[in-house]
C-alpha positions as CSV (number, residue, x, y, z in Angstrom):
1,X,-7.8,-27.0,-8.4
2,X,-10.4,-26.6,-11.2
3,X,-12.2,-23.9,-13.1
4,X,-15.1,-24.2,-10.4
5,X,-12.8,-23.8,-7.4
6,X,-11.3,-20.8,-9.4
7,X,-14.9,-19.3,-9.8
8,X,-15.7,-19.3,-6.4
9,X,-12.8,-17.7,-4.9
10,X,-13.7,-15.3,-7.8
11,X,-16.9,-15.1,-6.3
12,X,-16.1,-14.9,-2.6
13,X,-13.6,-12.3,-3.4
14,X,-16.5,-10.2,-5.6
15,X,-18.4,-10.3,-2.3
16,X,-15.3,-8.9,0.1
17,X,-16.8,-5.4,0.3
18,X,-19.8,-6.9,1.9
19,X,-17.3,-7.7,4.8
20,X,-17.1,-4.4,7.2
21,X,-14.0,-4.3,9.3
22,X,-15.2,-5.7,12.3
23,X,-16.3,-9.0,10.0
24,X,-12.8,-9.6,8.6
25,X,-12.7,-12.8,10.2
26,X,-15.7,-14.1,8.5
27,X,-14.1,-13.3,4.7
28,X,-11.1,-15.1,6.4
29,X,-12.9,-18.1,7.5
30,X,-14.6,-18.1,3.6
31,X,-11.0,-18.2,2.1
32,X,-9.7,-20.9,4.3
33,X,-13.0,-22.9,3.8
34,X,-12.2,-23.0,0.1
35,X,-8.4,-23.0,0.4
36,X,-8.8,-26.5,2.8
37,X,-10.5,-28.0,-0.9
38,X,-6.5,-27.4,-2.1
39,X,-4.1,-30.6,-2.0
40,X,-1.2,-30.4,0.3
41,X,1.7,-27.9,-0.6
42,X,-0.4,-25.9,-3.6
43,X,0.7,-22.7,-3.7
44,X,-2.1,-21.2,-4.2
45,X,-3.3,-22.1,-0.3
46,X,-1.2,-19.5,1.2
47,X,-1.2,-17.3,-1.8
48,X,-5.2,-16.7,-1.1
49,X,-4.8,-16.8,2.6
50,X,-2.2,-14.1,2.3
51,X,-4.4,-11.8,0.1
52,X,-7.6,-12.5,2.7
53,X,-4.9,-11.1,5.9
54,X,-3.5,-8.3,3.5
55,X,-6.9,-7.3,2.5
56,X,-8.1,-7.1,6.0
57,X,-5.2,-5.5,7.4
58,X,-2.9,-7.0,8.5
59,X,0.2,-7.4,6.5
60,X,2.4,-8.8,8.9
61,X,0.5,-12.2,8.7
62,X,0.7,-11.7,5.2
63,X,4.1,-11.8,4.6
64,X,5.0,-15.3,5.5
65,X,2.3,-16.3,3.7
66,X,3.0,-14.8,0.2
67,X,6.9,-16.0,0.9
68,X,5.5,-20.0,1.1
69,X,3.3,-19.1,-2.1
70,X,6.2,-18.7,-4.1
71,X,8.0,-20.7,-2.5
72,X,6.2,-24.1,-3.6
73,X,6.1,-22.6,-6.8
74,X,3.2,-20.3,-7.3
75,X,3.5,-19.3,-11.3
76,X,2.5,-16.7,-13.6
77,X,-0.1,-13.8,-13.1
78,X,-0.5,-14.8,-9.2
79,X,3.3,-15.0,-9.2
80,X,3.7,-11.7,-10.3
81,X,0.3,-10.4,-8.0
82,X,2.1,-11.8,-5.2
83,X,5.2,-10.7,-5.2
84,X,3.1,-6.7,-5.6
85,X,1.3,-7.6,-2.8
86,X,4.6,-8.9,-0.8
87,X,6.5,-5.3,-1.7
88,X,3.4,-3.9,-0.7
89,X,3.4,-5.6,2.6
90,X,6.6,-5.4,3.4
91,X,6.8,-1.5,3.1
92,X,3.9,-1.3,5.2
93,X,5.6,-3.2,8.1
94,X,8.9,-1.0,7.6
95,X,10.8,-3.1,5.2
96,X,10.4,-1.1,1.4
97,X,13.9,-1.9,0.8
98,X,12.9,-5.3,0.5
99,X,9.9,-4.0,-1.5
100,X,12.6,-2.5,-3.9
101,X,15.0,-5.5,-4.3
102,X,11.7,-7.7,-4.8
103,X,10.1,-5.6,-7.8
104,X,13.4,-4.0,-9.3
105,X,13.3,-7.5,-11.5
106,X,9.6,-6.9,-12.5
107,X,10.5,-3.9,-14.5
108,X,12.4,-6.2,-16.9
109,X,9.8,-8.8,-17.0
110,X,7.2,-9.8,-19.6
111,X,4.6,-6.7,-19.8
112,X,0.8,-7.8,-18.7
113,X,-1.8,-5.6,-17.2
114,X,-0.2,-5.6,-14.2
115,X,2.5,-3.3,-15.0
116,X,1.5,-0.2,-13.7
117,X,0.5,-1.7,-10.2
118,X,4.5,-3.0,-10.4
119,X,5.5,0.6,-10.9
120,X,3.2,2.1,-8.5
121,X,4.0,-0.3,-5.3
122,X,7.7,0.3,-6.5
123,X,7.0,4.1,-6.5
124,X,5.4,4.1,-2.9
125,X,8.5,1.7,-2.0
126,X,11.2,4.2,-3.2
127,X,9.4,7.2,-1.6
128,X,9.0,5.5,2.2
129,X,12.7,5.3,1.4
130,X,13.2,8.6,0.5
131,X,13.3,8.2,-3.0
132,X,10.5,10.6,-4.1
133,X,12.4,11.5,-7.7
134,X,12.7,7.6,-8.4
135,X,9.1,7.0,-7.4
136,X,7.5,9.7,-9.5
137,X,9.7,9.3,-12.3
138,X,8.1,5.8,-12.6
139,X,4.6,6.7,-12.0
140,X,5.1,9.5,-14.6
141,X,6.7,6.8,-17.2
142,X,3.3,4.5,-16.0
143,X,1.2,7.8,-16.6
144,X,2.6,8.6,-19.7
145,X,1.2,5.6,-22.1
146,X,-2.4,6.2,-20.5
147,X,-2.3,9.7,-22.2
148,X,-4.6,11.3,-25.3
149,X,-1.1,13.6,-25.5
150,X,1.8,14.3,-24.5
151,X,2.7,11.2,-24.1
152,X,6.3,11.6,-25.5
153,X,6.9,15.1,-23.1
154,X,6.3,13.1,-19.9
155,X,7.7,9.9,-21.0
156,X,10.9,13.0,-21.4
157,X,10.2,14.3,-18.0
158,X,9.6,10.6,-16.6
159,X,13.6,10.0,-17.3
160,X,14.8,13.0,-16.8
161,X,13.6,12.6,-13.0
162,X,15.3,9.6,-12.7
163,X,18.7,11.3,-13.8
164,X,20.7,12.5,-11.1
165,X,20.6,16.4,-10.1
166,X,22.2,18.8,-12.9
167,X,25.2,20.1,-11.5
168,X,24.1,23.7,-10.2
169,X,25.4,27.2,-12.4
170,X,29.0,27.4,-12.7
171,X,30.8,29.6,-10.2
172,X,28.9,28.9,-7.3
């Protein structure tokens, strides 16, 4: 893989929007054109044909897919991209709890630009599980830094939503 294969997956993925629904299978067909140029077992060959099913709607064929990317050892930034995308995919075919389990460690890991799309996916995760206070109390903490004020007062409300229920008035 080179700077030149990396520029035109750029490039084909620039064009997606190009691509109405009833074309998906053309984008496809552009993705595993340029994911064939791969050697055998790269990880990023099922990483990209993952992200073309996802991004065309159908996650379940996604899944698998972003599972063998990291699984031969896809690194870094797509690493961390593909295991949103997995969470993502897997709470859109009824599994967020797997969603959770898989992004619960991202919280803790080195900060990039992709932060917030951790704590988002993880939000929508936690809420398809019922988790509403858990999810906004993350998007809220996301939020928060973003802010021209009052940073500090929802970074405040951010954990105090995450705290378990005050205990209600005494004598009732």
């Amino acid at each position: 893989m080179d700077q030149d294969w990396e520029g035109r997956v750029t490039a084909a993925w620039a064009g997606f929007d190009g691509y109405p629904e009833e074309r998906a299978d053309e984008f496809r067909a552009v993705i595993d054109a340029l994911v064939a140029e791969l050697p055998e077992g790269s990880p990023d060959a099922p990483f990209e044909r993952a992200c073309a099913w996802d991004s065309t709607g159908h996650s379940d064929r996604a899944v698998p897919l972003y599972r063998e990317a990291l699984a031969r050892g896809l690194t870094g930034y797509k690493a961390r991209r593909a295991r949103i995308q997995l969470a993502s995919s897997l709470r859109n075919t009824g599994r967020p709890q797997e969603g959770v389990a898989l992004l619960t460690p991202e919280l803790d890991a080195s900060s990039d630009e992709l932060d917030d799309a951790v704590r988002a996916t993880l939000a929508l995760c936690l809420s398809s599980l019922g988790r509403d206070r858990e999810g906004l109390s993350l998007v809220l903490g996301a939020l928060a830094r973003h802010l021209p004020r009052y940073q500090r007062s929802m970074a405040d409300y951010a954990r105090a939503l995450a705290e378990p229920d005050p205990p209600g008035p005494a004598g009732r």
